[in-house]
C-alpha positions as CSV (number, residue, x, y, z in Angstrom):
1,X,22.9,-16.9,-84.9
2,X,24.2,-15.9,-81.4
3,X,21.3,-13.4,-81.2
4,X,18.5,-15.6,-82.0
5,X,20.3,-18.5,-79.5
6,X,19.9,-15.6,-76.7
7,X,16.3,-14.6,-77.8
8,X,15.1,-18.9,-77.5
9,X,16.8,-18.7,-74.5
10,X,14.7,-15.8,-73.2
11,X,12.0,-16.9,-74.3
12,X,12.3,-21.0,-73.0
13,X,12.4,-19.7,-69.4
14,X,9.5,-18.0,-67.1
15,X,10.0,-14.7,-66.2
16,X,10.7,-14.5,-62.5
17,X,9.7,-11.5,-60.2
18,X,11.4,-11.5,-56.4
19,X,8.1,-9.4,-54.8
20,X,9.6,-9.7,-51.8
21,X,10.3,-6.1,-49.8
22,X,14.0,-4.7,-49.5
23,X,16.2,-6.3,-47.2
24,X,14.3,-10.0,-47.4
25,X,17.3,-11.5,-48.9
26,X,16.6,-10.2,-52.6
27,X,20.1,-9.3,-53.5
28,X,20.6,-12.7,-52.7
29,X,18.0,-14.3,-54.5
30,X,19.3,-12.4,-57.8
31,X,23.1,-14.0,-57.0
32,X,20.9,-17.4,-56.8
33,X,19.5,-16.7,-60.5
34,X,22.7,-15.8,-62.0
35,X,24.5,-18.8,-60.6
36,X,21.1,-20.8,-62.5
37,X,21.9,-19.0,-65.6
38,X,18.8,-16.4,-65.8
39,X,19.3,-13.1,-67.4
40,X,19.3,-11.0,-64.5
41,X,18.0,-7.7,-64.7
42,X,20.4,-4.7,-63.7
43,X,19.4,-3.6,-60.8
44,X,20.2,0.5,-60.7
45,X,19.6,0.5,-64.6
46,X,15.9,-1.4,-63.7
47,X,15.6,1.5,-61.0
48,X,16.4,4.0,-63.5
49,X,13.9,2.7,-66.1
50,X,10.7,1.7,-64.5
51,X,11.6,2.9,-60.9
52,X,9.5,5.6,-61.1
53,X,6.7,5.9,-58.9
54,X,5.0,7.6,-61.6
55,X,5.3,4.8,-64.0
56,X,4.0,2.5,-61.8
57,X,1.3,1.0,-64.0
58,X,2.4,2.1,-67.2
59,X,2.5,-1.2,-68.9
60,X,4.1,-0.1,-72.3
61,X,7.3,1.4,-70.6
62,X,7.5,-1.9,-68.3
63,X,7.1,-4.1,-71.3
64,X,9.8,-2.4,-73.1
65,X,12.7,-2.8,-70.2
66,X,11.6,-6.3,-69.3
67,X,11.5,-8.0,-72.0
68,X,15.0,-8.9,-72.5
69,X,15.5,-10.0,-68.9
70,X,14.6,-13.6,-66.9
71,X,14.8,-12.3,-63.6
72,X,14.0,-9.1,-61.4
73,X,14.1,-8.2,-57.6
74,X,14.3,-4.7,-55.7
75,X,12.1,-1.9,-56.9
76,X,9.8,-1.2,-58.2
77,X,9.0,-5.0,-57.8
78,X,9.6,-4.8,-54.0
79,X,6.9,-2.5,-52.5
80,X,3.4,-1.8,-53.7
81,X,0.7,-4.1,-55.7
82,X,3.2,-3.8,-59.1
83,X,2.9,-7.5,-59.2
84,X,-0.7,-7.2,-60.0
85,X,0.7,-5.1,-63.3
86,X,3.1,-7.4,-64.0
87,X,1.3,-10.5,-64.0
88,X,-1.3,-9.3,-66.4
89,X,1.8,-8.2,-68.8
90,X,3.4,-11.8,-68.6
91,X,0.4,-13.9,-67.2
92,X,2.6,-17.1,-67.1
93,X,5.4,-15.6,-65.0
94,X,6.6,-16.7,-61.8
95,X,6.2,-14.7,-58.6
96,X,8.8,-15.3,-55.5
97,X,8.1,-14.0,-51.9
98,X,10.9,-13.6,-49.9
99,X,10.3,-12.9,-46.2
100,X,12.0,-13.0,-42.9
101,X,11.1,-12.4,-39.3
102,X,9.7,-8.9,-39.2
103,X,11.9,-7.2,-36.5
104,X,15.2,-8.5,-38.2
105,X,13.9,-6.9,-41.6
106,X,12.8,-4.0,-40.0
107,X,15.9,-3.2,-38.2
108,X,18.4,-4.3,-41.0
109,X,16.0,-1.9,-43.0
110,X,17.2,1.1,-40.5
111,X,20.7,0.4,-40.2
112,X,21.0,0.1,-44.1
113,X,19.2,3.7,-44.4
114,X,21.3,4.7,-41.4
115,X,24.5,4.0,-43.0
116,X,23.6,5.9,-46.6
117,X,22.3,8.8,-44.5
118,X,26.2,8.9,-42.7
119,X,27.9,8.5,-46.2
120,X,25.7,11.5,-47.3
121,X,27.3,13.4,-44.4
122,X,24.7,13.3,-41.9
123,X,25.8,12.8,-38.0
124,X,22.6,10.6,-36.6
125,X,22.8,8.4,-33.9
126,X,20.3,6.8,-34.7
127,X,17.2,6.6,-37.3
128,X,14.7,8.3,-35.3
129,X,16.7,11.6,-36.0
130,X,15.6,11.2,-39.5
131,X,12.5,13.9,-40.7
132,X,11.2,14.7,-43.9
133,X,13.8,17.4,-44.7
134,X,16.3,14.8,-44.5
135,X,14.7,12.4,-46.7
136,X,13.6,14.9,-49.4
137,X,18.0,14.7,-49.5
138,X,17.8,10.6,-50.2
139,X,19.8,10.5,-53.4
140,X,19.8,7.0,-54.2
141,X,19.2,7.2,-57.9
142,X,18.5,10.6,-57.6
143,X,17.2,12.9,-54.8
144,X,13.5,13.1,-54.7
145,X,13.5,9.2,-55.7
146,X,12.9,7.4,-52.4
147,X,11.6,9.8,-51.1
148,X,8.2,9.3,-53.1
149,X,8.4,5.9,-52.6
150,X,8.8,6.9,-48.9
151,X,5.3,8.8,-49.2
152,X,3.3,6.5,-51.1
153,X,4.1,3.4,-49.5
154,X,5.2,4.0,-45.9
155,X,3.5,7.3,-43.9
156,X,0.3,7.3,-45.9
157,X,-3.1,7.4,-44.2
158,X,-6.6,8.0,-44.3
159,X,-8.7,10.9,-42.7
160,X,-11.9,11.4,-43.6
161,X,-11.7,9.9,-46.8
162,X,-8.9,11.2,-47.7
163,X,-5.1,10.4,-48.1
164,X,-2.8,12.1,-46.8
165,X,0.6,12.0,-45.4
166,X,1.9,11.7,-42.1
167,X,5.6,11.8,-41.5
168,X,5.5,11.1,-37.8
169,X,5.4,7.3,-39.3
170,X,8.6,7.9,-40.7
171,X,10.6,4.6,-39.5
172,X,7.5,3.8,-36.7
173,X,8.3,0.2,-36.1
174,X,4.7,-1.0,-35.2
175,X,3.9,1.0,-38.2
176,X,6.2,-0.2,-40.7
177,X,6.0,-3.7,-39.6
178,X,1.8,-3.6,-40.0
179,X,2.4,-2.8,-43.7
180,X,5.9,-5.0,-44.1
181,X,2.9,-8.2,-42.8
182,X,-0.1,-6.7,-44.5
183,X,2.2,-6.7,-48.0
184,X,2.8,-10.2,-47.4
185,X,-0.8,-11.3,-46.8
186,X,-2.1,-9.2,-50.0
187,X,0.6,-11.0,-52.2
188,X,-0.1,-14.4,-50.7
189,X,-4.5,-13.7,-50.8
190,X,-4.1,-12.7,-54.5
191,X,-1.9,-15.7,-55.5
192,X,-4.3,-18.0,-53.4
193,X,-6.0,-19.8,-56.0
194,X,-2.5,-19.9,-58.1
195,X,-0.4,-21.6,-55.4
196,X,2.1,-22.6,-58.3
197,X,2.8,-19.0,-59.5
198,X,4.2,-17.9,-56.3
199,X,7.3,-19.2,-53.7
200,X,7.1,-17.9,-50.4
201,X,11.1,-18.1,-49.3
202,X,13.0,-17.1,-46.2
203,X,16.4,-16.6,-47.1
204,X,17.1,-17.5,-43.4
205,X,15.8,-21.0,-43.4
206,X,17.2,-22.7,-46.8
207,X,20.7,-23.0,-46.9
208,X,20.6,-24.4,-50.8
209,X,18.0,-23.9,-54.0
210,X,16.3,-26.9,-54.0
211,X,13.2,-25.5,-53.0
212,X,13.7,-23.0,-55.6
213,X,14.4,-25.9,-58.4
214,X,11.2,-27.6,-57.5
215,X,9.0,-24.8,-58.1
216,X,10.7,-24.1,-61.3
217,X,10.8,-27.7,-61.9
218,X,14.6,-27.5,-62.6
219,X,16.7,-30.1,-62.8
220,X,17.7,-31.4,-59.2
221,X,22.0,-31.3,-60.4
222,X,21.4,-27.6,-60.5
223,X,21.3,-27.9,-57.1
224,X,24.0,-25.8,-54.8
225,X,24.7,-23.7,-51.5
226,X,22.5,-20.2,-51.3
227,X,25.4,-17.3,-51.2
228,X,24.3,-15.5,-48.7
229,X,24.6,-11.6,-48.2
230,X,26.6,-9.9,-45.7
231,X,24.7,-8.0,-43.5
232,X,25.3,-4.2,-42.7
233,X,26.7,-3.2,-39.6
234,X,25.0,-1.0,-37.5
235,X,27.1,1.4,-35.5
């Protein structure tokens, strides 16, 4: 009986997908879901799963991890078009956009890589000093892990119609911050004519979940403070 009570109760609620990109307030946003009682995804066993670049689209292994769960934020959800996936697996899930102003993501985005580099043993001064060598060593999850992602989604280019890869983009503001805002555009342009599938949220600017509950059409009581993250420290 306590099974099937958990299964109605995944299947009465909307799957919800935080799109928004790393260090937008998604770690956040999955403390927000907990505290509303949504299955939440583990986040380094969703990594391990589905992470994969390589699985990317592969609907019947994304099926099979997300089926039990209400809620999901960081990757694979937070970089790429794997929304577009996603929302033709569960076509009446919600999407949530969490943003914040582009320098402040970018730089908290640096000082967070900054300080896993230094726990691996590295000596940089700052992020710059970061090449390809070093990020081939990444071991979040395992080595070789973000480092794809690293490739696909942040020094690609295209020459002569063709894509290649161009590491001098490695951690390039400008450059990082033209695909952090073109990202955003792409999820909000595809969600256009479906205003009620997606939340566009800045972490930064609600201080409680109302806005949250309203688009989920929760009940207002559910209402509370947003626990906010504490932010890395760069030094």
């Amino acid at each position: 009986m306590k099974f099937l009570k958990r299964i109605n109760v995944f299947i009465s609620k909307p799957k919800v997908f935080c799109i928004g990109m790393n260090k937008t307030g998604t770690t956040t946003m999955a403390k927000v879901f907990k505290n509303l009682n949504y299955r939440v995804a583990p986040q380094i066993k969703q990594e391990i799963n589905i992470g994969d670049i390589r699985v990317k689209n592969n609907q019947k292994i994304i099926k099979k991890f997300c089926w039990k769960y209400n809620f999901f934020q960081d990757l694979p959800f937070s970089q790429g078009d794997i929304y577009k996936t996603i929302d033709k697996i569960y076509p009446k899930s919600k999407f949530i956009l969490t943003i914040r102003d582009a320098n402040k993501w970018f730089d908290s985005l640096c000082n967070f890589h900054l300080i896993y580099f230094r726990k691996m043993g590295f000596d940089f001064k700052n992020i710059s000093e970061v090449k390809e060598e070093h990020m081939k060593k990444f071991n979040w999850i395992k080595e070789g892990y973000y480092y794809d992602y690293t490739k696909n989604f942040w020094i690609t280019e295209m020459k002569d119609n063709q894509l290649s890869y161009n590491w001098e983009l490695l951690y390039n503001k400008d450059h990082y911050i033209h695909v952090y805002n073109e990202r955003n555009k792409q999820i909000k342009d595809y969600f256009e004519q479906r205003k009620k599938d997606l939340l566009v949220f800045d972490v930064s600017e609600n201080y409680n979940v109302s806005k949250i509950l309203n688009f989920l059409e929760l009940k207002k009581d559910l209402n509370f403070e947003i626990p906010h993250e504490l932010k890395s420290k760069y030094k």
